[in-house]
C-alpha positions in Angstrom: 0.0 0.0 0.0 2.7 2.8 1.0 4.4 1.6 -2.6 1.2 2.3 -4.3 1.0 5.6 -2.6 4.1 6.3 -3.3 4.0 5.9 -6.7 0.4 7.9 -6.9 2.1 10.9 -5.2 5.1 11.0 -8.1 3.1 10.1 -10.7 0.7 13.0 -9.7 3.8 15.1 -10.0 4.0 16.4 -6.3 7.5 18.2 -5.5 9.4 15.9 -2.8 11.1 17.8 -0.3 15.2 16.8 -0.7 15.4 16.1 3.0 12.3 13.9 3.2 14.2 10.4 3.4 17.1 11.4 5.5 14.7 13.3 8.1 12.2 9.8 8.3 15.6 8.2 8.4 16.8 10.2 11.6 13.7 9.4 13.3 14.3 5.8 13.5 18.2 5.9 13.8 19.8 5.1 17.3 17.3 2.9 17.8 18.6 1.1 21.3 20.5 -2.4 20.4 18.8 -5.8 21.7 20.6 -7.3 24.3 21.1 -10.2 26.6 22.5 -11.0 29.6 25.6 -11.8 30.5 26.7 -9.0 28.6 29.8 -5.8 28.9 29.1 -3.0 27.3 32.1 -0.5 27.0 31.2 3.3 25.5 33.4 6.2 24.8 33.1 9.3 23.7 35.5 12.1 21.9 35.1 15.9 22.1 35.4 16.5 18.4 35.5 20.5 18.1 36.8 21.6 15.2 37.3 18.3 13.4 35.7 16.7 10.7 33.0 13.6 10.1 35.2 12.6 7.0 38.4 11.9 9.7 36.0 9.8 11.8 34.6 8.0 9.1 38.2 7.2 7.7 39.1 5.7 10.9 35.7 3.7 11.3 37.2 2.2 7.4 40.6 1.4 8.7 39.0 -0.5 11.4 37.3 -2.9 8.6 40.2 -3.2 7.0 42.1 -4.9 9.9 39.2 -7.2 10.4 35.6 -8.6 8.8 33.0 -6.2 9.6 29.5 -6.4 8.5 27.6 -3.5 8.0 24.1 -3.2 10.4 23.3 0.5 9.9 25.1 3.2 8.5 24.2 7.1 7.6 25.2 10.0 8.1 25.2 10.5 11.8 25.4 6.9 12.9 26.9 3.5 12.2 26.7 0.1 13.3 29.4 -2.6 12.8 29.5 -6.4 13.8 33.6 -7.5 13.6 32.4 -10.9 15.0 34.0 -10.6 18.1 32.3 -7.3 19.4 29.6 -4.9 17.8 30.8 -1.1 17.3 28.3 1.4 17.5 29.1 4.7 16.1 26.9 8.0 16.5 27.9 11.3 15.7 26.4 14.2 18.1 26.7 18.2 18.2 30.0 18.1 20.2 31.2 14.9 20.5 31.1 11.5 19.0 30.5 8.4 20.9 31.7 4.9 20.1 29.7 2.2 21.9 31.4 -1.6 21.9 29.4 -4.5 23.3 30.5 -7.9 23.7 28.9 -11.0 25.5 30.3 -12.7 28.8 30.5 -16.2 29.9 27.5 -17.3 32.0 28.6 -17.2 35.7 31.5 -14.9 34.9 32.3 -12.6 38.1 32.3 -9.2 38.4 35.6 -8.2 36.9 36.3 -4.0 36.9 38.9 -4.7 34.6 37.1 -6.7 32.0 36.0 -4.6 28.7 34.6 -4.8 25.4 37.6 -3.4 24.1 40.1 -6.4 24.3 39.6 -7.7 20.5 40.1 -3.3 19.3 43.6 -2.7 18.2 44.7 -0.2 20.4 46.1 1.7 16.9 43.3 2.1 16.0 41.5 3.4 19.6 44.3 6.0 19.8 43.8 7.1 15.9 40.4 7.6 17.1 40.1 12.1 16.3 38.9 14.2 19.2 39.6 14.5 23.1 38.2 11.3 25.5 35.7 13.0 27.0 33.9 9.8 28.7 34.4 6.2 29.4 32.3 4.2 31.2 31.6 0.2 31.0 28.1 -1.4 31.7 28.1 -5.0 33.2 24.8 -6.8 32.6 24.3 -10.0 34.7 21.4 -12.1 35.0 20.0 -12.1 38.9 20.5 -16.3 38.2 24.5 -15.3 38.3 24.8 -12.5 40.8 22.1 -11.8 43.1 21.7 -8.3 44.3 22.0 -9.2 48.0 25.7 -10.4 47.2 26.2 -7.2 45.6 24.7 -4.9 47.9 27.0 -6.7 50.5 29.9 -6.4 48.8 29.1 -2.7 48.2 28.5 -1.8 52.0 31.7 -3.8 53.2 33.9 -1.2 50.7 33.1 2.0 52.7 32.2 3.2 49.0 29.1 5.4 48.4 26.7 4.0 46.2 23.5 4.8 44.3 21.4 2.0 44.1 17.8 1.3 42.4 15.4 -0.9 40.8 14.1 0.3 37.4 11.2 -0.8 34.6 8.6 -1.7 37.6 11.6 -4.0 39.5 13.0 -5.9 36.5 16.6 -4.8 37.0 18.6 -3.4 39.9 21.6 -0.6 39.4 24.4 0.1 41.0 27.1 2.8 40.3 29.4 5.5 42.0 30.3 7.6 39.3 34.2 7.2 40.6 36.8 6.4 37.7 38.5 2.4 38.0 41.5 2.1 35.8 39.8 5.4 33.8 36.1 4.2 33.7 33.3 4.1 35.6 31.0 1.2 35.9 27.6 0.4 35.7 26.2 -3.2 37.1 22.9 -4.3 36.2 21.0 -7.2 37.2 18.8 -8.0 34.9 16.0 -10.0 36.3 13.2 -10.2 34.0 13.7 -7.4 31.1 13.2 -8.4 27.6 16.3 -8.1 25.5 15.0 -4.8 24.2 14.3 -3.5 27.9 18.0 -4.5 28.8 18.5 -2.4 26.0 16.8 0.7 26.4 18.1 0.5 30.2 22.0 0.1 29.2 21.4 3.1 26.5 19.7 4.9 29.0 22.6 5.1 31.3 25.4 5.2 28.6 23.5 8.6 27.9 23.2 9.6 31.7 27.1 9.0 32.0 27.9 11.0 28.8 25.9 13.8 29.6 26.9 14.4 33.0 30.1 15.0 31.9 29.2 16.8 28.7 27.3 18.8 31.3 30.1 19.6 33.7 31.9 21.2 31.1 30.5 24.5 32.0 31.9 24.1 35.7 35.5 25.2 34.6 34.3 28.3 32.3 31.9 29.3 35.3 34.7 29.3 37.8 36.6 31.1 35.2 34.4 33.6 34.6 33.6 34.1 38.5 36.7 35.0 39.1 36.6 37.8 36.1 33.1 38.5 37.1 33.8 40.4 40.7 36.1 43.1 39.4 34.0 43.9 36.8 30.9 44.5 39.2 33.6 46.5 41.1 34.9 48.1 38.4 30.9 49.0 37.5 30.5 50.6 41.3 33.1 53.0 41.1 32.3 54.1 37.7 28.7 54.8 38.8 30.1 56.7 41.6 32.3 58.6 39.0 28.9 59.5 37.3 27.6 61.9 39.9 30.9 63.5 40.7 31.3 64.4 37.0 31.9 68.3 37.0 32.9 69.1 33.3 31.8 67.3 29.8 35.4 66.5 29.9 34.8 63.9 33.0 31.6 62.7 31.7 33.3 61.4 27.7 36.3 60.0 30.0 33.3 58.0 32.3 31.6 57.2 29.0 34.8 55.6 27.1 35.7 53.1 30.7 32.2 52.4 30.3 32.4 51.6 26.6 35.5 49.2 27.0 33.7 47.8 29.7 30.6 47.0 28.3 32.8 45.4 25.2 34.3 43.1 27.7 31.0 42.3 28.8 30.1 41.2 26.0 33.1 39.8 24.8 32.5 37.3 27.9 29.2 36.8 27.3 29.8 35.9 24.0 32.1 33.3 24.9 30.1 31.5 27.6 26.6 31.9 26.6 27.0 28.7 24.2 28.5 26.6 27.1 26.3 27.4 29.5 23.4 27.0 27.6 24.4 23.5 26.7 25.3 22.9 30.4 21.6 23.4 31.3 20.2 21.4 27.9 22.6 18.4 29.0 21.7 18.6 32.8 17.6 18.4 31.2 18.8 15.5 29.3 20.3 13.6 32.2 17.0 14.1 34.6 15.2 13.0 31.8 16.7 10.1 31.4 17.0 9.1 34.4 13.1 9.7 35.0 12.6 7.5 31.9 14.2 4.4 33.8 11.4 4.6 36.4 13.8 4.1 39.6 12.3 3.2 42.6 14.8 3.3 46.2 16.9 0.1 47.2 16.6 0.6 51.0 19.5 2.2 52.4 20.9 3.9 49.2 20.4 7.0 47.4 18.7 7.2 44.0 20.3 8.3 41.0 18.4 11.3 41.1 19.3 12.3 44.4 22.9 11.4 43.6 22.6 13.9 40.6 20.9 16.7 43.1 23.5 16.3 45.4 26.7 16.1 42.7 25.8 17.8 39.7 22.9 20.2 40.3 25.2 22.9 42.6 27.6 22.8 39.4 24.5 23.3 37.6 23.2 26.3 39.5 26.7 27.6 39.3 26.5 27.9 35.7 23.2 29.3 35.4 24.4 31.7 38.1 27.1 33.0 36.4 25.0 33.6 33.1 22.5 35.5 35.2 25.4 37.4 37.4 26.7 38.0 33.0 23.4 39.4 32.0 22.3 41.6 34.6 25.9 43.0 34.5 25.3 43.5 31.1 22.2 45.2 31.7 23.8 47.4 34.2 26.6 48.3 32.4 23.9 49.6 29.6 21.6 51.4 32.2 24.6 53.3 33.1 25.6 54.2 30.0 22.1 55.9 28.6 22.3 57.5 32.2 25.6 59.0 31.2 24.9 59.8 27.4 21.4 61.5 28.7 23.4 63.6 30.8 26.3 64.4 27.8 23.0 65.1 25.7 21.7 67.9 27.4 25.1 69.1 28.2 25.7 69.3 24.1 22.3 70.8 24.3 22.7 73.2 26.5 26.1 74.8 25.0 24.1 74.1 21.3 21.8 76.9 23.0 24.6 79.1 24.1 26.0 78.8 20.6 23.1 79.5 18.6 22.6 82.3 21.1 25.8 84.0 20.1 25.2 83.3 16.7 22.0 85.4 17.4 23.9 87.9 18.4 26.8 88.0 15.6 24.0 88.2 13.1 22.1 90.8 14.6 25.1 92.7 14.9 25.7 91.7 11.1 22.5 92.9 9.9 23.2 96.4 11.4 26.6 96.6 9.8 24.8 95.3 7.0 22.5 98.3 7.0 25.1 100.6 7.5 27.1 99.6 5.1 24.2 99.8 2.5 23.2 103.6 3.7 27.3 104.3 3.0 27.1 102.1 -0.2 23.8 105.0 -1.4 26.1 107.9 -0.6 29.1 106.2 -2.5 27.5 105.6 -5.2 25.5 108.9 -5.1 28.6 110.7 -4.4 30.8 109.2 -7.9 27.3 109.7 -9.6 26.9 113.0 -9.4 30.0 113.8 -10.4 30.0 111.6 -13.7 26.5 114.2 -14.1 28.5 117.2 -13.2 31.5 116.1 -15.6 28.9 114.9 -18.2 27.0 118.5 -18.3 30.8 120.1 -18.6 31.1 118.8 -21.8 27.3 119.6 -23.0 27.9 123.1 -21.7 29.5 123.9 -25.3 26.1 122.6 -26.9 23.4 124.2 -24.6 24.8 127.1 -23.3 22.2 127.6 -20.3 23.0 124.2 -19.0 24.6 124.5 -15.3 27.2 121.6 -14.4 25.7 122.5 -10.9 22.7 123.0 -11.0 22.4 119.4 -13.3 25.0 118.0 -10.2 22.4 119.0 -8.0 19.1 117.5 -9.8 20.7 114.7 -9.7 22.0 113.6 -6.6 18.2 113.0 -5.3 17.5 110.4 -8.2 20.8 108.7 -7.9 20.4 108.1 -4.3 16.7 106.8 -4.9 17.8 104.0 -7.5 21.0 103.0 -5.5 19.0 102.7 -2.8 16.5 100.6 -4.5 18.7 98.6 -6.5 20.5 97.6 -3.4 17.6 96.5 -1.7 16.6 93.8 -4.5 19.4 92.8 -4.6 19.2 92.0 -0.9 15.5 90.7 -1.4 17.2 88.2 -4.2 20.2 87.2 -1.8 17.4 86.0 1.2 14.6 84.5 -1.5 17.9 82.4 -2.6 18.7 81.3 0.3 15.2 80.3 2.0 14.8 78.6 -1.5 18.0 76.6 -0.7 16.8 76.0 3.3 13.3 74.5 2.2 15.1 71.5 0.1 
């Protein structure tokens, strides 16, 4: 039937969306692996930052050349590999990849903390693995017809070690771990009691994840010490340029408060910047590990503490730490900003303030302008008045030889009046023009 469909839908000519197989692909990968007791399950995981998927892959190739592997599963993100004498797991996360080997025991087989899956891997190739160990843990799954849990529980309170301890899935399996490195890795023991194989499956994936996000988790520990430690001086720092604020007394004190505020807030955020990725992932990874431990359905061995009161008690204070020093980051941040508007209002009106003392001067110098202009206008009308009448006066010289009764002075005279009149108006357009120019050029 889903064929058919499938054939309708292309046939009908419907655009598939290039991401449609590999996304219905992802949603079934790292599906959890059946498995039985007795059973060791070893998982690591690299920090790959900066590396590529390509030098993985190579690596996971060279490891099938140097023996027969048969190909479960492989895409993109994830690959599964049967050598015969263990099964490889391979997924490919955000930050780190995680390689998962699993290998059955003999039945009745004792507890061993030195027995892994890893015995039949060439240690070549585990050290040609790219990226940073970042976890290693080893999962021992016994049936409760090899090791009962009393034995172990026993064992457990005669070692002075402390222990988490719980059933999980309704009382078919007991756990028992410390979280303390032996030899490099910590351990897991599960007795399985009456899980199905894909139950003891689930459950062991459940806690590889637990175990690798814990510590993926407590990466932020380190950067929020760090940044702690940076974080005091520059709430200091903050106070005493706040206090600078009010005892400002000149624009020249307020720019120099401005600029240490500037470079401050650039190292703010400079910091910020840097941390808010780890931190964030810090919290998504702590969310991760409650929820998988919530999805094992633990219920209290009398005596010791669950795995969710080991967590509260272990990683939540780094936890609250983290988130702690993003929130101590942000409302510095948002301090540092408050400031600074308070400080650029008070530069504002100060430029304001001197903008109305200048264009108050400027007031001035052009009222002062105007009257020079005016007088310089009534001494430009007697100028020209002046040199006027005298080209007239020269002029009636030379017509005296053709009209006899014409008087140089009397003409001089005449003439002063209308020469005055028309430098006096010819002046004034020409001002009229200058200012009709000039509000022209203002209103564009």
């Amino acid at each position: 039937m889903h064929a058919k469909l499938y054939t309708r839908l292309k046939l009908a000519g419907l655009k598939e969306h290039p991401l449609r197989e590999h996304l219905n692909s992802e949603f079934h990968a790292r599906l959890p692996i059946p498995l039985a007791s007795p059973m060791i399950v070893s998982h690591l995981a690299f920090k790959h930052e900066g590396l590529s998927v390509q030098a993985e892959r190579d690596n996971l190739t060279r490891l099938c050349q140097s023996s027969v592997c048969k190909s479960i599963e492989s895409s993109d993100t994830h690959m599964m590999l049967d050598t015969g004498s263990f099964l490889l797991h391979w997924e490919l996360h955000t930050e780190f990849s995680s390689y998962t080997f699993s290998r059955p025991l003999v039945f009745g087989e004792p507890i061993n903390l030195d027995a892994t899956a890893l015995e039949a891997t060439l240690p070549e190739w585990l050290a040609a693995i790219p990226g940073q160990l970042i976890v290693a843990t080893h999962v021992e799954l016994h049936s409760t017809d090899e090791i009962s849990s009393e034995s172990v529980i026993k064992g457990f309170t005669s070692s002075g070690r402390r222990m988490a301890a719980v059933q999980i899935i309704a009382g078919a399996a007991c756990v028992f771990t410390d979280f303390i490195f032996d030899n490099g890795f910590s351990h897991f023991l599960v007795l399985d009691s009456s899980m199905t194989q894909q139950q003891a499956g689930r459950a062991v994936q459940r806690l590889l994840e637990i175990e690798t996000y814990r510590m993926m988790a407590l990466l932020g520990l380190p950067v929020a010490n760090e940044v702690g430690g940076w974080l005091g001086g520059a709430e200091n720092k903050l106070a005493e340029l706040t206090g600078y604020i009010g005892q400002a007394q000149s624009s020249d004190d307020e720019r120099m408060v401005l600029d240490a505020l500037s470079k401050l807030a650039a190292e703010v955020e400079h910091s910020v910047a840097h941390t808010t990725f780890r931190f964030g992932a810090s919290h998504a990874y702590h969310n991760l590990v409650m929820q998988r431990i919530k999805d094992l359905s633990e219920v209290r061995i009398q005596g010791f503490p669950t795995l969710t009161e080991f967590m509260q008690r272990r990683l939540l204070p780094a936890m609250d730490t983290c988130m702690a020093m993003a929130r101590r980051q942000d409302d510095l941040s948002d301090r540092v900003v408050r400031n600074s508007q308070l400080l650029r209002t008070r530069v504002d009106i100060e430029i304001e303030r001197q903008n109305h003392e200048l264009l108050t001067q400027m007031n001035s110098r052009t009222q002062l302008q105007l009257r020079l202009q005016e007088t310089v206008e009534g001494l430009s009308v007697f100028a020209i008045t002046y040199y006027g009448s005298q080209l007239v006066q020269y002029l009636a010289k030379g017509g005296k030889s053709l009209i006899s009764d014409l008087s140089p002075d009397i003409a001089c005279a005449v003439s002063i009046p209308i020469i005055a009149f028309f430098a006096l108006l010819g002046i004034r357009r020409i001002r009229h023009s200058i200012q009709e120019t000039q509000a022209g050029k203002s209103g564009h």
